[in-house]
N, C-alpha and C positions, 0 to 999 in steps of 0.2 A: 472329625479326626483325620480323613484321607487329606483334605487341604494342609493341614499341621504335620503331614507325613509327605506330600508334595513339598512342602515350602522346607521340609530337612535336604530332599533329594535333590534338589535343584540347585543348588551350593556344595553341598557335599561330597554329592556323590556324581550326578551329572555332571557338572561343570569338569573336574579332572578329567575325565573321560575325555569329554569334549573337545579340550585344549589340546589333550593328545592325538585326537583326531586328525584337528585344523590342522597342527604343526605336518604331521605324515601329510595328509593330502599337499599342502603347500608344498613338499620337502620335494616330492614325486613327482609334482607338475615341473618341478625345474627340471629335477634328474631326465624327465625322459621329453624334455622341451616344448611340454602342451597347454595352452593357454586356456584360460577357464574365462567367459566374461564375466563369472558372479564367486571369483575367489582372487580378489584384486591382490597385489603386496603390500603388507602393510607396515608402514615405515616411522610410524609415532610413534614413541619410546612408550614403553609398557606398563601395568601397577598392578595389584593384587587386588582382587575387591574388598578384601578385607580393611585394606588401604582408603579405600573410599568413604567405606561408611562402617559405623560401629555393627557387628554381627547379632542381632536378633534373632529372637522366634519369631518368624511369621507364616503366613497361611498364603499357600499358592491356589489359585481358583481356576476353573477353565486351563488344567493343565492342558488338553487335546489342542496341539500345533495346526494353523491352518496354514495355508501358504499366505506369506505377507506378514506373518504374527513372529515375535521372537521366541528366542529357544529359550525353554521353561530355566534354564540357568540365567537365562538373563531376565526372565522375569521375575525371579527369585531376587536378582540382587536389586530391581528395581523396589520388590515390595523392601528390601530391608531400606531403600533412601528414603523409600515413602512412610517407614515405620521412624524412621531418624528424623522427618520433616517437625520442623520448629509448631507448637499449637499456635492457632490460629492464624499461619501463613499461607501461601495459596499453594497448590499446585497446577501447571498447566503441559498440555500436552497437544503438540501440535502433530495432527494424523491419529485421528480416531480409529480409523476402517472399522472392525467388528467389535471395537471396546473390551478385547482383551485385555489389554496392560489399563485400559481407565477402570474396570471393573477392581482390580487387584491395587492399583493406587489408593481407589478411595475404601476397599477394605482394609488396607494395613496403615494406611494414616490417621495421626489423631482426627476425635471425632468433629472438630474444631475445622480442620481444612478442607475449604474448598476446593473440587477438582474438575478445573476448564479444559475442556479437549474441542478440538478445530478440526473438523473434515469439510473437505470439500466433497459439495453436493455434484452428483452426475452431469446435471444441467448446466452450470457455470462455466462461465469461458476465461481459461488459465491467464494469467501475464505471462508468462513462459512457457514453451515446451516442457510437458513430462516428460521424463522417461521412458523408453521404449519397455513394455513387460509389467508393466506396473498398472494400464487400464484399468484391470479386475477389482484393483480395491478404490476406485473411484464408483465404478459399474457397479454399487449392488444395493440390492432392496433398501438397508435403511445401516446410518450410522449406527453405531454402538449397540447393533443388536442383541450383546452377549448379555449387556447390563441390564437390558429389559429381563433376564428368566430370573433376577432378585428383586426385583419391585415388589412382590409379595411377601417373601420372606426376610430380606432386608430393608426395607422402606427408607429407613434414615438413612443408609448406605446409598442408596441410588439417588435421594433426593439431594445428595451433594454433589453430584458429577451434573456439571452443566456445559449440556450441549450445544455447540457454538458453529458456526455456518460459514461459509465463505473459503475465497483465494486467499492462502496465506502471504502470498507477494504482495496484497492490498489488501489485509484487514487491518483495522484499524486497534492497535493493540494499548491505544492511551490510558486505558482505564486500568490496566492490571500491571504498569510498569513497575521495578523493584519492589514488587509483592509476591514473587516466589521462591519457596526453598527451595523447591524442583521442576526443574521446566525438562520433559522430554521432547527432542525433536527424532520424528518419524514420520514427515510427511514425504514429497517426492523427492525421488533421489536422486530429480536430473542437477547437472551443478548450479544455475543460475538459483534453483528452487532449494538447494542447500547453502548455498551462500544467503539469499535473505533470509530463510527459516533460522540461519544462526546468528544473524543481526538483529533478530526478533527477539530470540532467544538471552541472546546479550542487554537487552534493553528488560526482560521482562525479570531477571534474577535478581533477588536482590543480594543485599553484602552476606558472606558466609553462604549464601544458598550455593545450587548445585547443578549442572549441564551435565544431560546425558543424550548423546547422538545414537543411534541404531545404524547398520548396514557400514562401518566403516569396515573394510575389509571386503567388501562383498559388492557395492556399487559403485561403479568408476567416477560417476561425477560424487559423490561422497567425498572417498577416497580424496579426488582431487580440490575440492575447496577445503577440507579442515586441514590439509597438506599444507595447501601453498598459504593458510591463513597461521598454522604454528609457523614456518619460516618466514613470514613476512612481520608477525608483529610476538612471537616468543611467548604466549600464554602458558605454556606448562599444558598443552592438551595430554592426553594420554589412552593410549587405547588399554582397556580393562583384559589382562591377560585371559586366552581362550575363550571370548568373546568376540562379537563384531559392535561392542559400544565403546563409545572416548568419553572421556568423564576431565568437566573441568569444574570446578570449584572459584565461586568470585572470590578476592578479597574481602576480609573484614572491614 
């Protein structure tokens, strides 16, 4: 029941809040001319979540925030694209860190979808620079450790989340192309490493499925590749009001 009482709060009632927040804080850094490096401007034209995907009952899990993890509103509205995803399409999610959002993917999706998440292991040597601030969720004991505390009490739930290894600049993504309803990207947020995560992303959606990026509003190289990628080629991105996610939608 407290998951089914999380997943009311998280849309409902957090999210308002939220937005109300973001806008104040944003309004006040102008007013009083103080620059924030992790409260970027954000210049995508706006939507409703409700806009995105049909509104559901779902269940929020692992509501406790770590740093690096999204605000339980935005996991809220991820579980409802993940309760929306098509049976038997895939889900994939690039940037594992603690398998918060993959724990809560593969609980609110049909029983039917698989759900691929990509973290990069500590060991690996990047094609690109990370991000400055962002080590820590490369740094630690083990991917998806959230998912591991249902292995016992959900077994079929955990046995669909499949953990996957590697630089997302150079893995090799052939096998799962237009086989997703929902692709999340969350991996690093330097811009070279958000431009290919979104090229990735584009290749891995299929028709009707659905793109959701994290941190846009919040890290600069974000910010600046899904920017100059709506003005350069006109997709209809859209930042999901009083959120830091954009949400685009393939073609049928």
């Amino acid at each position: 029941m407290l998951e089914l009482y999380y997943g009311f709060y998280a849309t409902r009632l957090y999210l308002p809040w939220s937005s109300l927040s973001r806008r104040w804080r944003r309004f006040a850094r102008r007013v009083r001319g103080k620059k924030d490096r992790f409260l970027q401007e954000a210049r995508l034209a706006q939507v409703s979540w409700r806009q995105c995907t049909a509104p559901r009952t779902v269940r929020v899990w692992e509501h406790r925030k770590e740093n690096g993890n999204v605000r339980i509103s935005e996991l809220g509205i991820l579980a409802n694209l993940a309760r929306n995803c098509a049976p038997g399409s895939a889900i994939f999610e690039i940037g594992t860190f603690d398998g918060r959002t993959s724990i809560n993917l593969a609980m609110n999706s049909p029983a039917s979808c698989p759900v691929y998440t990509l973290d990069l292991p500590p060991d690996v040597a990047t094609k690109f620079a990370i991000a400055e601030g962002e080590r820590h969720m490369v740094d630690k004991p083990r991917s998806g450790a959230r998912c591991e505390r249902y292995r016992d009490s959900h077994p079929e739930v955990v046995n669909r989340i499949h953990q996957l290894y590697g630089d997302s600049a150079a893995f090799d993504y052939t096998s799962y192309r237009d086989s997703c309803s929902l692709v999340f990207v969350d991996g690093s947020h330097a811009y070279d490493y958000a431009l290919s995560d979104t090229r990735a992303a584009m290749s891995l959606v299929a028709r009707g499925g659905v793109i959701i990026w994290h941190d846009y509003g919040i890290w600069e190289g974000v910010n600046q590749a899904l920017e100059e990628l709506e003005a350069r080629e006109q997709l209809g991105l859209k930042n999901i009001r009083g959120t830091s996610l954009v949400y685009w939608r393939r073609p049928d």
